[in-house]
N, C-alpha and C positions, 0 to 999 in steps of 0.2 A: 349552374345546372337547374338550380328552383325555377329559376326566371325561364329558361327553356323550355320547361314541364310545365310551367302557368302559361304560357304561350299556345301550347298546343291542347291544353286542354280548352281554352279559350275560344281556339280554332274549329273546334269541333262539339260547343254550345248549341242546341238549338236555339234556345230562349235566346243568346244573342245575334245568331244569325237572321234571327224573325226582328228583333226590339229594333234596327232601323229604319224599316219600313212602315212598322206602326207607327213610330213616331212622326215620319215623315206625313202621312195620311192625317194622323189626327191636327198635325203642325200645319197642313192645309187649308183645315176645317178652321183653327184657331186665326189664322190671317186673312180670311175670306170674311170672316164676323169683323175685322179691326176695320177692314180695306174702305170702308164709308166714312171711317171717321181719321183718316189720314191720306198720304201721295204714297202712290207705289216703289218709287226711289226709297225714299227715306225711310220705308217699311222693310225694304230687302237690305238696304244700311245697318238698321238697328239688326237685326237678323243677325248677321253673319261677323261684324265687328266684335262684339264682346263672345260671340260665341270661340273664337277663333284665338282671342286672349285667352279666354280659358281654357282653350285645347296648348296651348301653347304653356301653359305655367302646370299644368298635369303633366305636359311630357317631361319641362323640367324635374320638376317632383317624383318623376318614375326614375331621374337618371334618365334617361334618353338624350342623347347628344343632339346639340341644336346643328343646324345649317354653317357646313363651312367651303368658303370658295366659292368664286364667284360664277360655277358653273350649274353649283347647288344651287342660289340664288337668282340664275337667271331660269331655269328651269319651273323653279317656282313664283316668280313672276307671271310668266305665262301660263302655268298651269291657274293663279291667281285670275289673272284677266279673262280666262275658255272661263273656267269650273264658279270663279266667285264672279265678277263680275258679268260677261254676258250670261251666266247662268240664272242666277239668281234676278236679274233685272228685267229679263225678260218674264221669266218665271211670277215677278209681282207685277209686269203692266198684266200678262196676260190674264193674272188670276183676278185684277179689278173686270173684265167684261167676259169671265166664264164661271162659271160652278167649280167648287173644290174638289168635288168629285171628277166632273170630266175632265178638268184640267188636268187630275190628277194622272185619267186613265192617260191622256196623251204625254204625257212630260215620263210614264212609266213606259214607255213606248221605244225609251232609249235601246232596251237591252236586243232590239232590233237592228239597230246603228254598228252596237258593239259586236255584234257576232259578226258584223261584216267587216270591221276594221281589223278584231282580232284573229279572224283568220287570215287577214292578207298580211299581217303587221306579226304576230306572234304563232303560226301556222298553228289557232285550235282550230279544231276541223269541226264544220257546221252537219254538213251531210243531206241525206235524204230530205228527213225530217226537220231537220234546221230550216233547209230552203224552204221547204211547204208552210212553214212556220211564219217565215217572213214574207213569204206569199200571202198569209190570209192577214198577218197583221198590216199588208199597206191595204188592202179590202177594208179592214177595220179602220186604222185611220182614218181612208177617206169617209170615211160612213160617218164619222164623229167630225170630223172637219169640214165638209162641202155639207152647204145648206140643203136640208129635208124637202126644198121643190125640188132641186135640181136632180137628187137622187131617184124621190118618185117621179120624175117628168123623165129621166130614162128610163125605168124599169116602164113606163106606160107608152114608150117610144115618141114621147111630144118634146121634142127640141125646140120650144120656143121657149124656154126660159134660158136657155142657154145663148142661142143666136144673136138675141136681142143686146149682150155683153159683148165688148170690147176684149181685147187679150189684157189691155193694160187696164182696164175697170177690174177686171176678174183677178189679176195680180196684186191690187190695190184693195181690194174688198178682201181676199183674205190673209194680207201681211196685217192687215185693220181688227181681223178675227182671235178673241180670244185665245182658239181653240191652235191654231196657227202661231203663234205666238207662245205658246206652249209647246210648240212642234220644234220650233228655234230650241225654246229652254233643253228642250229633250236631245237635240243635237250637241247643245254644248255642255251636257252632262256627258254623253258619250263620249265625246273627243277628251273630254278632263277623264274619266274610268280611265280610258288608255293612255292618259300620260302621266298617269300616276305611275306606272311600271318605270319609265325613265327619267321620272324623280325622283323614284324609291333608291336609283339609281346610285346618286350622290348626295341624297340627304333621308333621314328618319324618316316614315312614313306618317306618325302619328303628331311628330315636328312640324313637318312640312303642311301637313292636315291646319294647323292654325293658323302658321303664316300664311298661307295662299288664300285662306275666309280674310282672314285681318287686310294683306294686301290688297287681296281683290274687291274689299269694301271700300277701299278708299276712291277708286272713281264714281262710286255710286254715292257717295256725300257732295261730291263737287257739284256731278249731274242736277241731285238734288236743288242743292244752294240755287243752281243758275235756272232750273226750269220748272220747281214748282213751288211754293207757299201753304202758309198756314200748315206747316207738317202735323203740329203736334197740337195744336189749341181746343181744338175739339176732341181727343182724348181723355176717354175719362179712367177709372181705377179697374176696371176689367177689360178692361183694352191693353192695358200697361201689363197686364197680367197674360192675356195672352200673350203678349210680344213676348212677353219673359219665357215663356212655356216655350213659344216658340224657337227661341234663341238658345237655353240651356236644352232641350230635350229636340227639337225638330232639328236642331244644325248641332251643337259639341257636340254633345251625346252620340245623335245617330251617325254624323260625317265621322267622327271619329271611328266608331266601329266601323263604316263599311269602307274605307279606303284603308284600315289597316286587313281587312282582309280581302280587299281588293288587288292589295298589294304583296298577297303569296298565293292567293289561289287563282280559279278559274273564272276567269274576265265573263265569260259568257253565261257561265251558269250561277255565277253571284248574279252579277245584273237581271237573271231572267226573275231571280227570288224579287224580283220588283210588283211582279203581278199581284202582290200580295198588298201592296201601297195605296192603289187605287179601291181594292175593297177596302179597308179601313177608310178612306175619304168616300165613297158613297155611301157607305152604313152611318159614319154620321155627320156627314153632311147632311143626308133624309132626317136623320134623327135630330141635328141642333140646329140645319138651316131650313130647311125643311125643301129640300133643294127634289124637282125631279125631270127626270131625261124623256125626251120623245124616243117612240117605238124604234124611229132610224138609230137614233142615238145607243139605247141600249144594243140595238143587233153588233154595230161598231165595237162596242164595249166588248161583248163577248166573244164576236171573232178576236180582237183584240187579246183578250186574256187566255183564248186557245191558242193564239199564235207565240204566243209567249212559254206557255207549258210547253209546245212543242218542239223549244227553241232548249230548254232547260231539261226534256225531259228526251234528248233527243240520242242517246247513247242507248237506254234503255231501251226505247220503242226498237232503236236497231237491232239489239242484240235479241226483242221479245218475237220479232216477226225476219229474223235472221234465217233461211232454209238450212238445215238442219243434215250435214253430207253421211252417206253412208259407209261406213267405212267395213268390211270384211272381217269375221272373227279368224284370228289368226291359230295355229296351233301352240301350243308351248313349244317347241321345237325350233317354229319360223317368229315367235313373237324377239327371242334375242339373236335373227338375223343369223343363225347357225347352219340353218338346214340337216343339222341330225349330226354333223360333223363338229370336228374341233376347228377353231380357225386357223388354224397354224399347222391343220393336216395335208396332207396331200391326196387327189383322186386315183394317185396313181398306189 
């Protein structure tokens, strides 16, 4: 019954419904500073391996039953391979050739993804305001993703920088983009939110949170091994120290929190609490990298972070701009359906 009562108070934290996304934001910031002096594999490796041990030996420690059956275990395999491995591996090539800010706004970009999964997958309902939502956030996207000629070379109606491109140059040039490559990360964070519900399925929530980081690290040590060098040589004693920050506070800490409450509440409006990730990666990003966006880029951003509140806050605006029916004062008489008589009278 105590455990019950800590659960749902839990549930209904602010400080800890906010504490993943700070962390995620600043855990950004802190791998974007390391990312010069190591490989993107072996940075998303260290990351998520030891973080995932220790999500996994806390769940023991809480009493939390580990994974049993091998339905529970294949489930998280692949939740392993979406959420840690291509998650995360994209998420550090992309963050070596973008800003921790931008990347961040894009990779926060998911809870876009998920409102369209989850309503066809678990019918929450998007609505008016959801769709206009996700209308201006692929506006946004592109604004952050397609390069700043191309953008102003349409708003000014000149198609030559566009003509002069191939479909398949143009395909290649932004699978090669940062900012696209964070588009990926941000896809297969979505598809891992939503299969966390049918892992929750047959294994622990906060269990399963460790194995599938631990699991899904191990393709990205192999990767490593075979396609880059000098991982570690050039690290020095605040590098290690970010990794660490990153690792206990950017992945156990925060993955832990938000897939166990990912895993009872509302898919749609957890994930939208993500707009909150990329402000904390711009604020100090500007502040410890000294990182800053062109004019297109910030417009992107902020559709972006509109589309997103409108995505989270989209219950409300319906019920706020809801028309309002009039309904007739009735008399005491006709309010209980009597009309003056007894019900069990006769007219006659």
């Amino acid at each position: 019954m105590h455990r019950k009562l800590a659960e749902s108070k839990l549930s209904f934290t602010p400080f800890l419904l906010v504490a993943p996304f700070f962390l995620w934001g600043t855990a950004m910031v802190a791998m974007k500073g390391v990312i010069p002096h190591t490989t993107p594999l072996f940075m998303a490796a260290v990351r998520i391996i030891p973080a995932g041990m220790l999500i996994v030996v806390a769940a023991a420690a809480m009493g939390r039953p580990q994974p049993k059956g091998w339905l529970a275990w294949l489930w998280i395999v692949l939740f392993g391979l979406v959420d840690g491995a291509l998650f995360q591996g994209f998420l550090a090539e992309g963050l070596s050739r973008t800003g921790a800010g931008l990347g961040s706004v894009m990779i926060d970009s998911q809870p876009l993804a998920v409102a369209v999964m989850a309503r066809f997958l678990f019918d929450e309902q998007v609505g008016l305001w959801g769709w206009l939502g996700l209308g201006i956030g692929i506006l946004g996207i592109s604004l952050i993703g397609l390069p700043d000629h191309w953008i102003l070379g349409l708003l000014h109606g000149d198609l030559s920088a566009l003509s002069t491109q191939t479909a398949l140059h143009l395909v290649q040039k932004l699978l090669q983009s940062g900012e696209w490559l964070m588009l990926l990360a941000a896809l297969s964070m979505a598809i891992g939110t939503v299969m966390v519900r049918y892992v929750c399925r047959y294994a622990d929530p906060v269990a399963a949170t460790g194995w599938h980081m631990v699991l899904g690290g191990i393709p990205l040590v192999f990767l490593s091994g075979f396609t880059e060098s000098t991982q570690w040589s050039q690290l020095g004693g605040t590098d290690w120290m970010a990794m660490a920050y990153s690792t206990l506070f950017g992945s156990a800490i925060a993955y832990g929190l938000f897939f166990y409450f990912a895993s009872s509440g509302s898919l749609t409006s957890l994930s939208s609490l993500t707009f909150l990730t990329p402000i904390f990666a711009l604020l100090f990003g500007n502040l410890l990298l000294a990182e800053v966006l062109t004019p297109v880029q910030w417009t992107g951003v902020i559709l972006t972070l509109v589309s997103i509140y409108l995505i989270n806050q989209r219950d409300k605006l319906l019920q706020l701009f809801k028309p309002q029916a009039f309904t007739p004062a009735l008399s005491p008489a006709l309010e209980d359906g009597s009309d003056g008589q007894s019900p069990t009278s006769s007219p006659h």
